[in-house]
MDTraj code that builds the backbone (N, CA, C; nanometers):
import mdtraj as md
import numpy as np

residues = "UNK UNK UNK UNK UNK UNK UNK UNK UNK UNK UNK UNK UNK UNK UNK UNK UNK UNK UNK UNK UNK UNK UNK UNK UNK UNK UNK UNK UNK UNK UNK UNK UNK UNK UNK UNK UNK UNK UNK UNK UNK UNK UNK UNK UNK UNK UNK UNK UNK UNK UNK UNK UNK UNK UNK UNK UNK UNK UNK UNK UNK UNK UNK UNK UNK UNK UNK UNK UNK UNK UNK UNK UNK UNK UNK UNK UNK UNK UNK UNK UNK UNK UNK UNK UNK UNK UNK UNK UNK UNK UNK UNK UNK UNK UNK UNK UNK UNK UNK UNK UNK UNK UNK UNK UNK UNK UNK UNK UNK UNK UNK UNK UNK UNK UNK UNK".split()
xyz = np.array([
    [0.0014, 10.8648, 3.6790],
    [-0.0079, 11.0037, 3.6404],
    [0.0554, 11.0177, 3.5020],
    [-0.0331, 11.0615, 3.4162],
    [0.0808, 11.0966, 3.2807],
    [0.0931, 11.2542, 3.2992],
    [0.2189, 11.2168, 3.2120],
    [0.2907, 11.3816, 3.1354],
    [0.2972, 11.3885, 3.0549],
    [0.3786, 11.4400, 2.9456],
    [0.4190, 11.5103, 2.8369],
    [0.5694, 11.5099, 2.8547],
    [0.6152, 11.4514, 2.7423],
    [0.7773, 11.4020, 2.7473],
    [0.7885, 11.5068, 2.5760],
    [0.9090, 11.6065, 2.5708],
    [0.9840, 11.6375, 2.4706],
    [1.0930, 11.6016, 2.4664],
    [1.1450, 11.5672, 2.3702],
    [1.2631, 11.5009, 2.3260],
    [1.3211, 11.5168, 2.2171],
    [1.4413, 11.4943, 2.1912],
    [1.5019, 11.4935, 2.0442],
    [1.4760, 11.3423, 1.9957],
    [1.4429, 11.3226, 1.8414],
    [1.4218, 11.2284, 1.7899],
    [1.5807, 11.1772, 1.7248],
    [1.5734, 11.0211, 1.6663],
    [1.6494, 10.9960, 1.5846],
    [1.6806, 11.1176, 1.4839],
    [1.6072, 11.1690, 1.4290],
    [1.6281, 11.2326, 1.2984],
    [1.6539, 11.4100, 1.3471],
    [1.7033, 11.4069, 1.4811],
    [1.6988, 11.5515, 1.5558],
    [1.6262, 11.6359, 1.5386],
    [1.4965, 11.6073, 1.5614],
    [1.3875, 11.6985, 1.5608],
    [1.3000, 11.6382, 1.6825],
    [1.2994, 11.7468, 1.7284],
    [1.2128, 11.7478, 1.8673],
    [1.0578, 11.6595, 1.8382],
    [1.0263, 11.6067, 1.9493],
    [0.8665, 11.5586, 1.9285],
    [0.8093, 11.5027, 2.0961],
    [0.7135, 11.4703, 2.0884],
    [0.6060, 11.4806, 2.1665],
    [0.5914, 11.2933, 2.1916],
    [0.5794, 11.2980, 2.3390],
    [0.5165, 11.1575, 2.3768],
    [0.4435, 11.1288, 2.5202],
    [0.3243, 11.1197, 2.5691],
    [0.2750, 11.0518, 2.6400],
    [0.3644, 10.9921, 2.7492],
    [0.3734, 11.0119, 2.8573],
    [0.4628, 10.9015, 2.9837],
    [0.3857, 10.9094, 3.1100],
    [0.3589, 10.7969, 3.1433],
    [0.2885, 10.7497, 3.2809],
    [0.4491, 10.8064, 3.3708],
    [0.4194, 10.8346, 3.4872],
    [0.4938, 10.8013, 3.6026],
    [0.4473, 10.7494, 3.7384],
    [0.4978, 10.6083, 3.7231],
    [0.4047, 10.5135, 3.8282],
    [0.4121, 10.5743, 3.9566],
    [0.2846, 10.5558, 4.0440],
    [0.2538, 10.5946, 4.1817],
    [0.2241, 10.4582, 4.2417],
    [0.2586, 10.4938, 4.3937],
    [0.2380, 10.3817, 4.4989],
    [0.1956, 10.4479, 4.6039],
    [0.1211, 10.3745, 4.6269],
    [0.0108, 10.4281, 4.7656],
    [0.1361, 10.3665, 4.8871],
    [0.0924, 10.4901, 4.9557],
    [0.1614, 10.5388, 5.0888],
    [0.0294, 10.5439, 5.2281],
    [-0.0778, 10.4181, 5.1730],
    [-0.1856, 10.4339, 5.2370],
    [-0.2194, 10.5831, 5.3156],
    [-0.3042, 10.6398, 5.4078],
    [-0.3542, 10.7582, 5.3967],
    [-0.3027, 10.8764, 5.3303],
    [-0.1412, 10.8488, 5.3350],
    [-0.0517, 10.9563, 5.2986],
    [-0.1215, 11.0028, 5.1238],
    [-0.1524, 10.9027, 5.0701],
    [-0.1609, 10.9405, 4.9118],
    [-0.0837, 10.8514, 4.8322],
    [-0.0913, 10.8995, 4.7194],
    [-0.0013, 10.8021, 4.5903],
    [0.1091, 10.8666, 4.5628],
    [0.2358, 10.8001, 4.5810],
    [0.3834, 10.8933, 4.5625],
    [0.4348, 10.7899, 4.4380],
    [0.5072, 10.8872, 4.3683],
    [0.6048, 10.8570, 4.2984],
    [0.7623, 10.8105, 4.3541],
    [0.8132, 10.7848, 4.2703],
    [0.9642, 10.7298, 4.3448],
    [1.0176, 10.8730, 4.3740],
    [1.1389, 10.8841, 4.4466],
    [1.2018, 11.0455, 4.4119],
    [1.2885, 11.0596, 4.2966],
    [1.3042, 11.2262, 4.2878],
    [1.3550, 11.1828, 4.1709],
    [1.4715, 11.3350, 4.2202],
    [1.6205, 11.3302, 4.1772],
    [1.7150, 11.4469, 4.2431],
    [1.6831, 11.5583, 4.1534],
    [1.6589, 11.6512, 4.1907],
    [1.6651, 11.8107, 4.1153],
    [1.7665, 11.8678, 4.1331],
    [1.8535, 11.9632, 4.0462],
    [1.9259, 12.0647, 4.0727],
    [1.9171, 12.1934, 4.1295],
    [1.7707, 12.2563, 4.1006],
    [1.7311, 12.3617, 4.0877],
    [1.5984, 12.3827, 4.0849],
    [1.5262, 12.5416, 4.1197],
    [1.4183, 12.5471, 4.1541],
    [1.3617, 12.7013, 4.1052],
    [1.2978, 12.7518, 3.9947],
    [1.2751, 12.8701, 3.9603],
    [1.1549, 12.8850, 3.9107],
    [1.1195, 12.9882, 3.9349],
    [0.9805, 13.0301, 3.8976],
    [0.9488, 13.1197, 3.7864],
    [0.9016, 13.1117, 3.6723],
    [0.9147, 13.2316, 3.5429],
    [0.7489, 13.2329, 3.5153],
    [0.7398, 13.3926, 3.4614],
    [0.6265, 13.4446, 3.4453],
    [0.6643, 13.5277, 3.2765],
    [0.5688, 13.4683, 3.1656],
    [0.6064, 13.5375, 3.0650],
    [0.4306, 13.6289, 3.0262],
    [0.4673, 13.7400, 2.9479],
    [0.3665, 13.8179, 2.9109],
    [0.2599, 13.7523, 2.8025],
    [0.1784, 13.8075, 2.7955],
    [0.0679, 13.7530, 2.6624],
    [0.1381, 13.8268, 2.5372],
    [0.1360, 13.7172, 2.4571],
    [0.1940, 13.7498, 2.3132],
    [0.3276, 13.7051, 2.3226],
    [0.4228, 13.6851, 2.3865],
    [0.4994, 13.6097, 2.4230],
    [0.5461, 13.4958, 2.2978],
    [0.6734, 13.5176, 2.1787],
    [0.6891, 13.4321, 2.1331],
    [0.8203, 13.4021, 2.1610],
    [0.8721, 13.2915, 2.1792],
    [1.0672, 13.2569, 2.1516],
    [1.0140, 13.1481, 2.0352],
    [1.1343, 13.2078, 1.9425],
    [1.1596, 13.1246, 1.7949],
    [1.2580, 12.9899, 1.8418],
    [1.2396, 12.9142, 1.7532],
    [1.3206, 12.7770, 1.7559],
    [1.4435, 12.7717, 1.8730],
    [1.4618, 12.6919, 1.9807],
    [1.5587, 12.7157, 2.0817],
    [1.5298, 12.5629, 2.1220],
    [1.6232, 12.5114, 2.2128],
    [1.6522, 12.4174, 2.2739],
    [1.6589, 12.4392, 2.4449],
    [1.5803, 12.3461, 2.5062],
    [1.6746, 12.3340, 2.6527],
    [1.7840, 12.3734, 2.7053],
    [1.8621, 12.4155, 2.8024],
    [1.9661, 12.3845, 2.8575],
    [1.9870, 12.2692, 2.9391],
    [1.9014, 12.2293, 3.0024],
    [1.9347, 12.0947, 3.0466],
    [1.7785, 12.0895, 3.0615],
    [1.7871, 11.9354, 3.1107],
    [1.6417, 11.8988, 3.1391],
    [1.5717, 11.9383, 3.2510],
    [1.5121, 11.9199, 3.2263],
    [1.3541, 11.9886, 3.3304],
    [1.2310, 11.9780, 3.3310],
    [1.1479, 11.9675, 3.4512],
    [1.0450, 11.9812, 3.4650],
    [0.9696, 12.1233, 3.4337],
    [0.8732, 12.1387, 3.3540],
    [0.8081, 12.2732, 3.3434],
    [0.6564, 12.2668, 3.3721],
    [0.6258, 12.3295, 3.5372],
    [0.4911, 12.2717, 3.5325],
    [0.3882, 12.4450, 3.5168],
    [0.3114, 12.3987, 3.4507],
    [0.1951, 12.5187, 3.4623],
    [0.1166, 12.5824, 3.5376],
    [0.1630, 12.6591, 3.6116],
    [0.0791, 12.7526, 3.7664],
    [-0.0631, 12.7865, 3.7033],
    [-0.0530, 12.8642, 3.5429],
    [-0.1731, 12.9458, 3.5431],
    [-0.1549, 12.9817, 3.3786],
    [-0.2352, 13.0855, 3.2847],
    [-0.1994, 13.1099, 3.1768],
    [-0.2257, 12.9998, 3.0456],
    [-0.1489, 12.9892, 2.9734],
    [-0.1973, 12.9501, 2.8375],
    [-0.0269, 12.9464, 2.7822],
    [0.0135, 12.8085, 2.7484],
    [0.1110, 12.8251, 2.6024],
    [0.0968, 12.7011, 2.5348],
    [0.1550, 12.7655, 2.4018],
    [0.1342, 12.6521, 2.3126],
    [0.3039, 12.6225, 2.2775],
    [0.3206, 12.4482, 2.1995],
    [0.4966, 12.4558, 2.2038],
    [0.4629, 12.3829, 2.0661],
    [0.5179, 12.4633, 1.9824],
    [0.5430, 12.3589, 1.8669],
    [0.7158, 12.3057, 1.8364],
    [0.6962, 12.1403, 1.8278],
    [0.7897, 12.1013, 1.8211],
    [0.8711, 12.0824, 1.6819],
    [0.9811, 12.0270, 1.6434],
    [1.0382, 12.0568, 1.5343],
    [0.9646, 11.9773, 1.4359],
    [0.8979, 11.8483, 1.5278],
    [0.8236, 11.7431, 1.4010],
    [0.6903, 11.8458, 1.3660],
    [0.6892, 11.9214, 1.4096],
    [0.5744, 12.0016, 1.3622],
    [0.4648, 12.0100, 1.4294],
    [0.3981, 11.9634, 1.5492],
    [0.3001, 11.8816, 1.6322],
    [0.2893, 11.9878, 1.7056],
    [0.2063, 12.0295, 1.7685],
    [0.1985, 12.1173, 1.8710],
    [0.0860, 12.0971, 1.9706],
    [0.1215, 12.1069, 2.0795],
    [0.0562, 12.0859, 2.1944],
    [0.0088, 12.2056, 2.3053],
    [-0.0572, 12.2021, 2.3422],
    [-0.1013, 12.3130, 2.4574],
    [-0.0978, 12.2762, 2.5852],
    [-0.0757, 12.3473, 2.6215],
    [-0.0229, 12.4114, 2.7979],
    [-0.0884, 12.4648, 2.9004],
    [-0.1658, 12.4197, 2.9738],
    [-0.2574, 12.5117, 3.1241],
    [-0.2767, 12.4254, 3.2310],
    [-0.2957, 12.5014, 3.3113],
    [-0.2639, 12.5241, 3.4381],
    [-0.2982, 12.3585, 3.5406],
    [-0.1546, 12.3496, 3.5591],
    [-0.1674, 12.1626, 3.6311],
    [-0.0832, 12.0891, 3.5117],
    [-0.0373, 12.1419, 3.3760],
    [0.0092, 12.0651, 3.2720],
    [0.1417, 12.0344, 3.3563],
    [0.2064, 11.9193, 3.2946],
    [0.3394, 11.8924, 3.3656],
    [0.4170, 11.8386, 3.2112],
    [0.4938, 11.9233, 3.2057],
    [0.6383, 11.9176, 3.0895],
    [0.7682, 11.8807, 3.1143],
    [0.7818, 11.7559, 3.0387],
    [0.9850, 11.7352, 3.1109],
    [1.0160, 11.7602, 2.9451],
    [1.1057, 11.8408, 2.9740],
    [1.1934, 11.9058, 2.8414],
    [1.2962, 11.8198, 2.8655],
    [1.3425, 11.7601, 2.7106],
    [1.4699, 11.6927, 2.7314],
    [1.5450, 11.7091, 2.5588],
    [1.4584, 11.8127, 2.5353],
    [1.5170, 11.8632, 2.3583],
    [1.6350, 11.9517, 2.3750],
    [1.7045, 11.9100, 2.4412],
    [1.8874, 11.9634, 2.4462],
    [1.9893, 12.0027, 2.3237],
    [1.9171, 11.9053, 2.2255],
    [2.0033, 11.8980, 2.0875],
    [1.9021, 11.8975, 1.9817],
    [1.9795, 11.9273, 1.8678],
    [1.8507, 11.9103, 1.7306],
    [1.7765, 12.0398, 1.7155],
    [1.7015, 12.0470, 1.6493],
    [1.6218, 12.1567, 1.5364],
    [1.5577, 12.2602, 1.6863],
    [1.4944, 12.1520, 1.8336],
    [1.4390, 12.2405, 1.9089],
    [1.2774, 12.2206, 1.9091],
    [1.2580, 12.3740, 1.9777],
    [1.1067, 12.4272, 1.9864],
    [1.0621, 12.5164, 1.9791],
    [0.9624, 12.5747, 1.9407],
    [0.9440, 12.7013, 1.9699],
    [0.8119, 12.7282, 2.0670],
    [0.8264, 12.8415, 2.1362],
    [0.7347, 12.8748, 2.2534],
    [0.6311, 13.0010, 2.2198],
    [0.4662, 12.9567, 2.2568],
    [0.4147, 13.1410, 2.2398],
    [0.3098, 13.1200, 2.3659],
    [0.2718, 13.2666, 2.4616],
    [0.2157, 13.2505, 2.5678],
    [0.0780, 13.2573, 2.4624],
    [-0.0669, 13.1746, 2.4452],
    [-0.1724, 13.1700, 2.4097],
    [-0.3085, 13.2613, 2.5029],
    [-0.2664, 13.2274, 2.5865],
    [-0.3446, 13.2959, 2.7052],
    [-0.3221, 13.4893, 2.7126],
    [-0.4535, 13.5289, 2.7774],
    [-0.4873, 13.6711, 2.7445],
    [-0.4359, 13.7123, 2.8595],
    [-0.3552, 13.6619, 3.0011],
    [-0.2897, 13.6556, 3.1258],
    [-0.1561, 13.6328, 3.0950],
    [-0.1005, 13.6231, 3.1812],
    [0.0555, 13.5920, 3.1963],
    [0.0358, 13.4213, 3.2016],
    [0.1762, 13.3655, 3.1195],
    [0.1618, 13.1995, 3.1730],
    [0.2622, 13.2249, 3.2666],
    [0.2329, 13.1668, 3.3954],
    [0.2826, 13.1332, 3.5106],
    [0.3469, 12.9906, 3.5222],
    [0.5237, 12.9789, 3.5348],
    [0.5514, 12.8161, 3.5367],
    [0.6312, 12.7995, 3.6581],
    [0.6880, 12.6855, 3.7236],
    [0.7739, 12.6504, 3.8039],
    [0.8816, 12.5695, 3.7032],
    [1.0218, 12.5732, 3.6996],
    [1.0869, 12.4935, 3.6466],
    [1.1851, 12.4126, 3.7382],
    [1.1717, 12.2697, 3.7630],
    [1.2433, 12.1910, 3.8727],
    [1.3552, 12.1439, 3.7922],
    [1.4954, 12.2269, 3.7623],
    [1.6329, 12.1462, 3.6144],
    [1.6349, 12.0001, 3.6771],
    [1.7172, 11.9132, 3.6205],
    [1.7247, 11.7569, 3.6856],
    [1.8928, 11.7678, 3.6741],
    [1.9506, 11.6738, 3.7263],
    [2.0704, 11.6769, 3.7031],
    [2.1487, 11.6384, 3.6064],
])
top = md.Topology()
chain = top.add_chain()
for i, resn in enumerate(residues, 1):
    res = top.add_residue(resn, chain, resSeq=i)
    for name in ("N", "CA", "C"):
        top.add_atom(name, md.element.get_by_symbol(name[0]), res)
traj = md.Trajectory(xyz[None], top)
């Protein structure tokens, strides 16, 4: 399964990378991943038009996409888009950041799972 990994770079500016997370068949059960511990479990709904300027994480997290539209541009400048099934681990804690805007003419709908 890939995701979408944000991160702070050497040069503290946020950026963008590609990450498999290997699955193993659990024969009929399906293909599982290893586990992995969460802290926390919240659900956020932002409006259309929706911008936050340059900000950072508080801790890391999973941010997955229920529904809606966003786009994240990162500090290297790159920007990526966001809908519904996208899966985001934020781990830009430090450095320049990101900034967030809802793209979609709906609400973006997310789940956020923090990690420890």
């Amino acid at each position: 399964m890939r995701i979408t990994r944000l991160f702070t770079g050497p040069d503290d500016l946020s950026c963008f990378e590609d990450i498999g997370i290997p699955l193993e068949s659990k024969g009929p059960l399906g293909l599982f991943s290893d586990l992995t511990a969460a802290k926390a479990v919240f659900f956020r709904e932002i409006t259309p038009g929706y911008h936050y300027p340059w900000h950072n994480v508080l801790c890391r997290e999973y941010v997955v996409t229920l529904s809606g539209r966003a786009e994240i541009e990162a500090g290297s400048g790159e920007k990526r888009r966001f809908t519904r099934g996208d899966v985001l681990l934020a781990e830009d804690t430090t450095g320049r950041g990101h900034q967030t805007r809802c793209t979609s003419k709906t609400p973006w709908r997310q789940i956020f799972v923090t990690l420890p």
